[in-house]
C-alpha positions as CSV (number, residue, x, y, z in Angstrom):
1,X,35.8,-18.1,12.3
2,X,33.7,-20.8,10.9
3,X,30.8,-19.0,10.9
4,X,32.5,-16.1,9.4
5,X,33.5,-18.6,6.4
6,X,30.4,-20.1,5.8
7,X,28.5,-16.5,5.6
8,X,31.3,-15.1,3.3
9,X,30.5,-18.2,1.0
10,X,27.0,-17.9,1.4
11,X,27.5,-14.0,0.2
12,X,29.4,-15.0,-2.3
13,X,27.3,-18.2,-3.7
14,X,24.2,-14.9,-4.0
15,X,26.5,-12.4,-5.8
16,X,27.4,-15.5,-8.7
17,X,24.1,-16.7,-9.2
18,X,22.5,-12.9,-8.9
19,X,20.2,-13.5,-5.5
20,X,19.2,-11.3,-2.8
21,X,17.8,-11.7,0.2
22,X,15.5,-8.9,2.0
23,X,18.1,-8.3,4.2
24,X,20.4,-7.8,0.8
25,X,18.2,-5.2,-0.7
26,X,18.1,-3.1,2.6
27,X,21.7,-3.0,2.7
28,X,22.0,-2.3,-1.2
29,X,20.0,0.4,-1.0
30,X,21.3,1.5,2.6
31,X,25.0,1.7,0.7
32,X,23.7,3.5,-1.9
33,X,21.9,6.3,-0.2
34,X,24.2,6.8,1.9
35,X,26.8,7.0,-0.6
36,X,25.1,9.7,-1.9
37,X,24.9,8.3,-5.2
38,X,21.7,9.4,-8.2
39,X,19.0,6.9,-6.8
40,X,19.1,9.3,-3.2
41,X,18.7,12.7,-5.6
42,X,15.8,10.5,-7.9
43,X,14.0,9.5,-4.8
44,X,13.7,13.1,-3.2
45,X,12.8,14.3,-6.8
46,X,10.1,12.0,-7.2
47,X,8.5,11.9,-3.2
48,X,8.3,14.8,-1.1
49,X,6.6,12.8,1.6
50,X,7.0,9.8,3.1
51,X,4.7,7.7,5.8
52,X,6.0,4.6,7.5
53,X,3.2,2.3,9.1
54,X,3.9,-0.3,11.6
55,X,7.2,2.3,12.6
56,X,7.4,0.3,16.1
57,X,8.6,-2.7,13.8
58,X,12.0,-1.1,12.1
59,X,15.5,-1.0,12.6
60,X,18.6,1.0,11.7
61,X,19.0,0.2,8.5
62,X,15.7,0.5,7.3
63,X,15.5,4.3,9.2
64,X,18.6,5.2,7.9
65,X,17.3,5.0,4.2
66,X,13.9,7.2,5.5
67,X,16.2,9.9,7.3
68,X,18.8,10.9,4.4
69,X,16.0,10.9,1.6
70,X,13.6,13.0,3.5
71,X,15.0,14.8,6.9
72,X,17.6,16.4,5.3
73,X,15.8,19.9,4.1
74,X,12.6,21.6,4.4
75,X,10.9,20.3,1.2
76,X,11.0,16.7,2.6
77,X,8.3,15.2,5.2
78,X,8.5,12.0,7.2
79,X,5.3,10.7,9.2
80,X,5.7,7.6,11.0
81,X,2.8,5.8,12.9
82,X,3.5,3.5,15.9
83,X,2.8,1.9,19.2
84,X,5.8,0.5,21.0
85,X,3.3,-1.4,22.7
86,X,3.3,-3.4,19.0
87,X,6.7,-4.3,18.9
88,X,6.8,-7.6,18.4
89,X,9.3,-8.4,15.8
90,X,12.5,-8.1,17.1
91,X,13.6,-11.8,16.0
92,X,13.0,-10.5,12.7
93,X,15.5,-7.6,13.5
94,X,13.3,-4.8,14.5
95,X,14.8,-2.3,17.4
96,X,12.4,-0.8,19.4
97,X,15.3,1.4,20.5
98,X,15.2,3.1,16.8
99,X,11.6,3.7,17.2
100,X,12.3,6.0,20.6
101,X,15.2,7.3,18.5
102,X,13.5,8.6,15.4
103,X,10.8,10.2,17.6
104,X,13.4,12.4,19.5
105,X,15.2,13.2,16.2
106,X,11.9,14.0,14.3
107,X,10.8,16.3,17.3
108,X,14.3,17.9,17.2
109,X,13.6,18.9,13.4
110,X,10.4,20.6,14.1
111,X,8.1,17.3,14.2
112,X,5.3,16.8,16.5
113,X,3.3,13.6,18.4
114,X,-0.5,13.5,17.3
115,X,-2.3,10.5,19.4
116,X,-4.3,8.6,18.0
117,X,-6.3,8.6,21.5
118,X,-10.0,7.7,20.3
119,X,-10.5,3.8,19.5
120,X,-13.6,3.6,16.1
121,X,-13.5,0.2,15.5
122,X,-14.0,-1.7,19.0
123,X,-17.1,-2.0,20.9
124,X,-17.0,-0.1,24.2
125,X,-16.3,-3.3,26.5
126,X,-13.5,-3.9,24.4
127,X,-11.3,-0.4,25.1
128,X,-12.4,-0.6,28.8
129,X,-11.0,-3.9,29.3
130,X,-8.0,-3.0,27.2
131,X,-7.5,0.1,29.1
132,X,-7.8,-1.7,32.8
133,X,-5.3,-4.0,31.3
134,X,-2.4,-1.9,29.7
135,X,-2.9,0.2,33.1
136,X,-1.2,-2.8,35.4
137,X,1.6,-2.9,33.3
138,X,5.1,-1.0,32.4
139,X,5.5,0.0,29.1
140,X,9.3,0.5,29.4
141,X,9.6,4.3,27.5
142,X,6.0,5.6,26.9
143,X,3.6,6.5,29.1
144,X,-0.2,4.6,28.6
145,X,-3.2,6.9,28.4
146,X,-6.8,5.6,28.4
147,X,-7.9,5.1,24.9
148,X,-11.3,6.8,24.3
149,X,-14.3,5.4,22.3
150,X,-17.4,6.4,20.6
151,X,-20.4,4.9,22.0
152,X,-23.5,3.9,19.6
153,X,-25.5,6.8,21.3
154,X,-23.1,9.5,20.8
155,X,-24.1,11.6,18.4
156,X,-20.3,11.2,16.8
157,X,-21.1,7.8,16.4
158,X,-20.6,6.5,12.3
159,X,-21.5,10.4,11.2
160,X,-20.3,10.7,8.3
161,X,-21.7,12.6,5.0
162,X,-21.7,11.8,1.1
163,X,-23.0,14.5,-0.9
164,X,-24.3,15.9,2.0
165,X,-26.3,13.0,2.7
166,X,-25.6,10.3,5.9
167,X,-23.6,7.0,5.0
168,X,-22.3,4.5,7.5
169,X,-20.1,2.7,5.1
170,X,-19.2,1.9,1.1
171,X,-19.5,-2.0,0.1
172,X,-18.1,-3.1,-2.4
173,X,-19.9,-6.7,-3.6
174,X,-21.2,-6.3,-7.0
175,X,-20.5,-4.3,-10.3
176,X,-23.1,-2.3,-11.8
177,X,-23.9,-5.6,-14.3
178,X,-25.2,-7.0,-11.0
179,X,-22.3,-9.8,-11.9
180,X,-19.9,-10.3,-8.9
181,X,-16.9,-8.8,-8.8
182,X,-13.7,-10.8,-9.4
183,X,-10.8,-10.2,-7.5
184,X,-7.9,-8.6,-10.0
185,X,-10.9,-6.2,-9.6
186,X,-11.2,-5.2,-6.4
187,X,-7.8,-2.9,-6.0
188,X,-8.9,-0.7,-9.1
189,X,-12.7,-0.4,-7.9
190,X,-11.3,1.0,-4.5
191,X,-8.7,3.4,-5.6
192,X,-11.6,4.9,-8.1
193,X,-14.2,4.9,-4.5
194,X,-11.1,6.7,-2.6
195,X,-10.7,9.2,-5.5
196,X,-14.6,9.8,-5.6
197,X,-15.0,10.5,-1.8
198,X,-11.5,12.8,-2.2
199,X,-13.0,14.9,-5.1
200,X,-13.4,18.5,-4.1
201,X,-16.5,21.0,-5.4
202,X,-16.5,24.4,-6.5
203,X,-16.1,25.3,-2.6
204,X,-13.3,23.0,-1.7
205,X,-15.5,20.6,0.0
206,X,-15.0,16.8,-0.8
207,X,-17.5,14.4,-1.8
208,X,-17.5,12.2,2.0
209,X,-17.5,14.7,4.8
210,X,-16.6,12.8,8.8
211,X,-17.7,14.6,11.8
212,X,-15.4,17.1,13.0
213,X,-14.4,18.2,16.9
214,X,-17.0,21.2,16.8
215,X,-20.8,20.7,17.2
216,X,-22.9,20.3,14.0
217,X,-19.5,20.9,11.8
218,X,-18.1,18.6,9.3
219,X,-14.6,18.2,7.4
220,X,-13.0,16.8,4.6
């Protein structure tokens, strides 16, 4: 009962002087969508997709917002990207349990799994080790599979094109002043690189082509 008392005060102590916690602004917004109320109808007008990194690390609330604004028609998509292996933040108030539950009810809305089974930043040691490793243990409600890897003598290895030419890489380290970069810079100097690579020619192609599954082919 005391504890009861002191969180009521504490709730109401946040409401007088106008504070919120994080865990205020989920529920606020929670309420709201699920209320149905304008800020549910602006949000689907505004984003037709959404994608949710890190989804191993929800929780109801947080999912509940995700599902109303964008599993509730046709013209809304959700893609969520996890690995139960991850979860790690359950003192924070993350569920794994929501993570195997948004899975079954994305696949029951026409979803689909796509692994991400091929490992491009590790050195080949690395995923082999890994892979002995996760093997000896249970993952309680997924199944491990090997992670793959591209050795430096596969001919997949860093091939990538940029205007038809091989890169391995963009750096970003000085402007074209040859003065260095400060870094309120940076952000705008890489969203104007991702736009650059994304640009399509006259035959749909973009600028930075990667390696696709077929011999000698390429995609954007």
């Amino acid at each position: 009962k005391k504890e009861r008392e002191k969180k009521k005060k504490v709730q109401q102590e946040k409401e007088l002087n106008k504070n919120q916690t994080f865990d205020d602004m989920i529920r606020y917004v929670r309420e709201s969508i699920m209320s149905g109320s304008s800020l549910k109808t602006k949000l689907q007008e505004k984003y037709q997709y959404a994608i949710i990194d890190e989804f191993q690390d929800t929780n109801q609330r947080q999912f509940d917002i995700f599902k109303n604004i964008f599993m509730e028609d046709e013209q809304h998509r959700i893609i969520v990207v996890g690995d139960p292996k991850q979860s790690i933040y359950s003192f924070q108030g993350a569920d794994i349990d929501v993570y195997y539950q948004a899975v079954k009810e994305i696949l029951e809305t026409g979803g689909e799994i796509c692994r991400l089974n091929t490992n491009y930043r590790s050195t080949e040691s690395i995923v082999k080790s890994c892979n002995k490793l996760f093997n000896y243990y249970d993952f309680t409600g997924t199944t491990f599979e090997d992670c793959g890897y591209l050795s430096k003598t596969s001919n997949s290895y860093h091939d990538t094109l940029y205007l038809g030419n091989p890169t391995h890489g963009f750096w970003i380290c000085k402007g074209e002043d040859d003065k260095s970069i400060q870094p309120e810079e940076f952000p705008k100097i890489v969203v104007e690189q991702i736009i650059d690579c994304c640009t399509k020619d006259q035959n749909g192609n973009t600028k930075l082509q990667v390696k696709s599954n077929k011999e000698n082919d390429y995609r954007n």
